[in-house]
C-alpha positions as protocol buffer text, in pm:
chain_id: "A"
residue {
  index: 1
  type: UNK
  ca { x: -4191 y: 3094 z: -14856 }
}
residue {
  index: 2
  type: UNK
  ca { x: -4019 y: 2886 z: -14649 }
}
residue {
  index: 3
  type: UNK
  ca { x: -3869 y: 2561 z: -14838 }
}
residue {
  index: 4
  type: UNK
  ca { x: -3728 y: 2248 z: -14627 }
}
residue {
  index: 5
  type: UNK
  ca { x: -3455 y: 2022 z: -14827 }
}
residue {
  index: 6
  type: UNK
  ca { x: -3439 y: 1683 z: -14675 }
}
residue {
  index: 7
  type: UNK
  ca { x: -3534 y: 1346 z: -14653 }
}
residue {
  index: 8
  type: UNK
  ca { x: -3635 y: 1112 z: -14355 }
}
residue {
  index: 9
  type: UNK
  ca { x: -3449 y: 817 z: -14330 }
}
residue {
  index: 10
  type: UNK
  ca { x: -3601 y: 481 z: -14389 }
}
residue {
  index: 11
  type: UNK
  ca { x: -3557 y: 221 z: -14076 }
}
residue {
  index: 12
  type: UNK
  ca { x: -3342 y: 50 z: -14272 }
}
residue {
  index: 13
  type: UNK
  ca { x: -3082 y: 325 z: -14324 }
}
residue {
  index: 14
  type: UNK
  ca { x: -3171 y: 408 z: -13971 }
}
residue {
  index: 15
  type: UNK
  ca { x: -3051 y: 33 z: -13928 }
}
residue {
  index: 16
  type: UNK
  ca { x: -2753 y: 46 z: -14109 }
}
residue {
  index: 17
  type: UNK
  ca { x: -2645 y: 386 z: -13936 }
}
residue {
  index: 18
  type: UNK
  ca { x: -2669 y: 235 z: -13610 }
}
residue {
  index: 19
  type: UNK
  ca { x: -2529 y: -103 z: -13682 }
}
residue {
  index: 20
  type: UNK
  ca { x: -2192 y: 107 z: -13830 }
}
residue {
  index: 21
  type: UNK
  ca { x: -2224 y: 369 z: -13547 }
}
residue {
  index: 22
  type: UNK
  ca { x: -2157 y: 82 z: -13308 }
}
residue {
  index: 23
  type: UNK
  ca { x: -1910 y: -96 z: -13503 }
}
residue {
  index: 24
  type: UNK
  ca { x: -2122 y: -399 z: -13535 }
}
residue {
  index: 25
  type: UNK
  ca { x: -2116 y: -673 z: -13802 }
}
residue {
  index: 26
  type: UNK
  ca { x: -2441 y: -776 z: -13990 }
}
residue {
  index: 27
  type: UNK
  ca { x: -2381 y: -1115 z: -13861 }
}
residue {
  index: 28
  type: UNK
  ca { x: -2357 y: -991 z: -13469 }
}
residue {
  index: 29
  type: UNK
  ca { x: -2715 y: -833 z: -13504 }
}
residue {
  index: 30
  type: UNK
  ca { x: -2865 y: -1130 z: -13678 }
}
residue {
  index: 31
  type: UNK
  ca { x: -2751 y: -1305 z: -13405 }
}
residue {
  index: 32
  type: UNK
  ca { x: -2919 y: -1081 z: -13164 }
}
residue {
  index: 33
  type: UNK
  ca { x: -3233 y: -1109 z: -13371 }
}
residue {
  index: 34
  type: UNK
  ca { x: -3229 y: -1457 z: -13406 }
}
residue {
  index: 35
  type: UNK
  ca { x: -3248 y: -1432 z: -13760 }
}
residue {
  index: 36
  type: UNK
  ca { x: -2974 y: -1557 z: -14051 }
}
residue {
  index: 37
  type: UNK
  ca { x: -2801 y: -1275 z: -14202 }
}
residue {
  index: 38
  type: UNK
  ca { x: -2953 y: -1275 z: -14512 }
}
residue {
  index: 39
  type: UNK
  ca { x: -3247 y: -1195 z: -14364 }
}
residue {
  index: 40
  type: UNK
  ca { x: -3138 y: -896 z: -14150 }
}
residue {
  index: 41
  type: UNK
  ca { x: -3011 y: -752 z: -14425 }
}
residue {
  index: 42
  type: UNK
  ca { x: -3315 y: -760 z: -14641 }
}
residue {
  index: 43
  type: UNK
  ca { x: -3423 y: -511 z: -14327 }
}
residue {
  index: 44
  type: UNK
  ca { x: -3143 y: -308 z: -14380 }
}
residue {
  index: 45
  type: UNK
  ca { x: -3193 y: -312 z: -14741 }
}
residue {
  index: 46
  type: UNK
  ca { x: -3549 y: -227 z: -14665 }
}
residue {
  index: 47
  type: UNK
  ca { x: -3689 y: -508 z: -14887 }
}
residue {
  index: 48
  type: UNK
  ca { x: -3886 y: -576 z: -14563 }
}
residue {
  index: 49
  type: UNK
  ca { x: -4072 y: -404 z: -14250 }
}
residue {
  index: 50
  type: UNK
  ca { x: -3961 y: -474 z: -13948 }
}
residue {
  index: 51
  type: UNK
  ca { x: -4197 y: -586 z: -13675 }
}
residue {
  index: 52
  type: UNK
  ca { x: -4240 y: -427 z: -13370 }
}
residue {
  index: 53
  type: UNK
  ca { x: -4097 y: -682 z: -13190 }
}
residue {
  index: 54
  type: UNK
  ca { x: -3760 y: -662 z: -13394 }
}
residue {
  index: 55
  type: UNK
  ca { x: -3712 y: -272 z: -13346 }
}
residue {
  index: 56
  type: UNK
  ca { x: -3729 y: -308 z: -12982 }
}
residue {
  index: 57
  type: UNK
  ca { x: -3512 y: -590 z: -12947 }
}
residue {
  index: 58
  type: UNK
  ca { x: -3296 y: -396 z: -13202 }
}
residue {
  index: 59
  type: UNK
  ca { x: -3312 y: -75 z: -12975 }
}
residue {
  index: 60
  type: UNK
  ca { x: -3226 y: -297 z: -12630 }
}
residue {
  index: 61
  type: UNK
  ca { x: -2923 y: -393 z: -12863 }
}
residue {
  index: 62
  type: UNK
  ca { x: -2789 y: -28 z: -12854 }
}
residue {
  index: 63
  type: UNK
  ca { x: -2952 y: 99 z: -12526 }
}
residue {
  index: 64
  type: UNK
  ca { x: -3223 y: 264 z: -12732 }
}
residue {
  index: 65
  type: UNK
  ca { x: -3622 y: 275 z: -12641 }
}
residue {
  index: 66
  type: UNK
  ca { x: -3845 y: 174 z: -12985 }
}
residue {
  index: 67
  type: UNK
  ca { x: -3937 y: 553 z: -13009 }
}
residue {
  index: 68
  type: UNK
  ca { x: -3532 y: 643 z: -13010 }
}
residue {
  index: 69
  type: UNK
  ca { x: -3501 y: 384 z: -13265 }
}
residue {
  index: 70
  type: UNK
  ca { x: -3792 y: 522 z: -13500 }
}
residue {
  index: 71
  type: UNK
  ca { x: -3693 y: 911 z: -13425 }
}
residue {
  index: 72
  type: UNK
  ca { x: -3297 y: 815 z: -13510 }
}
residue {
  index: 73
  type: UNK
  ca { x: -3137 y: 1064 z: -13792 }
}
residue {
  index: 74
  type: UNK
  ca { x: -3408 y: 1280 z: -13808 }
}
residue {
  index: 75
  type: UNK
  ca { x: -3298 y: 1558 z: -13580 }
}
């Protein structure tokens, strides 16, 4: 039997990876959100969802489609 040790990440790890893996700062991509920092980071933090709306302006932020930015980590 065939056992499989891993966990998905959550979009906002996935957030947080990508944010670090383009040397950004929290407070650049709040900006690009239009949203205060705080805020963003509750995404990151994953105290929130994100809407649709915010993963694909998120994704045109590091040349990503919204299905790139959901499938991120997890190959």
């Amino acid at each position: 039997m065939e056992q499989f040790n891993y966990m998905k990440l959550t979009l906002g790890e996935k957030f947080a990876l990508l944010r670090k893996q383009e040397s950004k700062t929290l407070e650049e991509v709040a900006a690009h959100l239009k949203m205060k920092v705080d805020t963003y980071l509750k995404l990151e933090e994953d105290f929130t969802y994100p809407t649709d709306q915010q993963i694909t302006k998120l994704g045109r932020l590091y040349g990503l489609r919204y299905d790139q930015v959901i499938a991120f980590g997890e190959t």
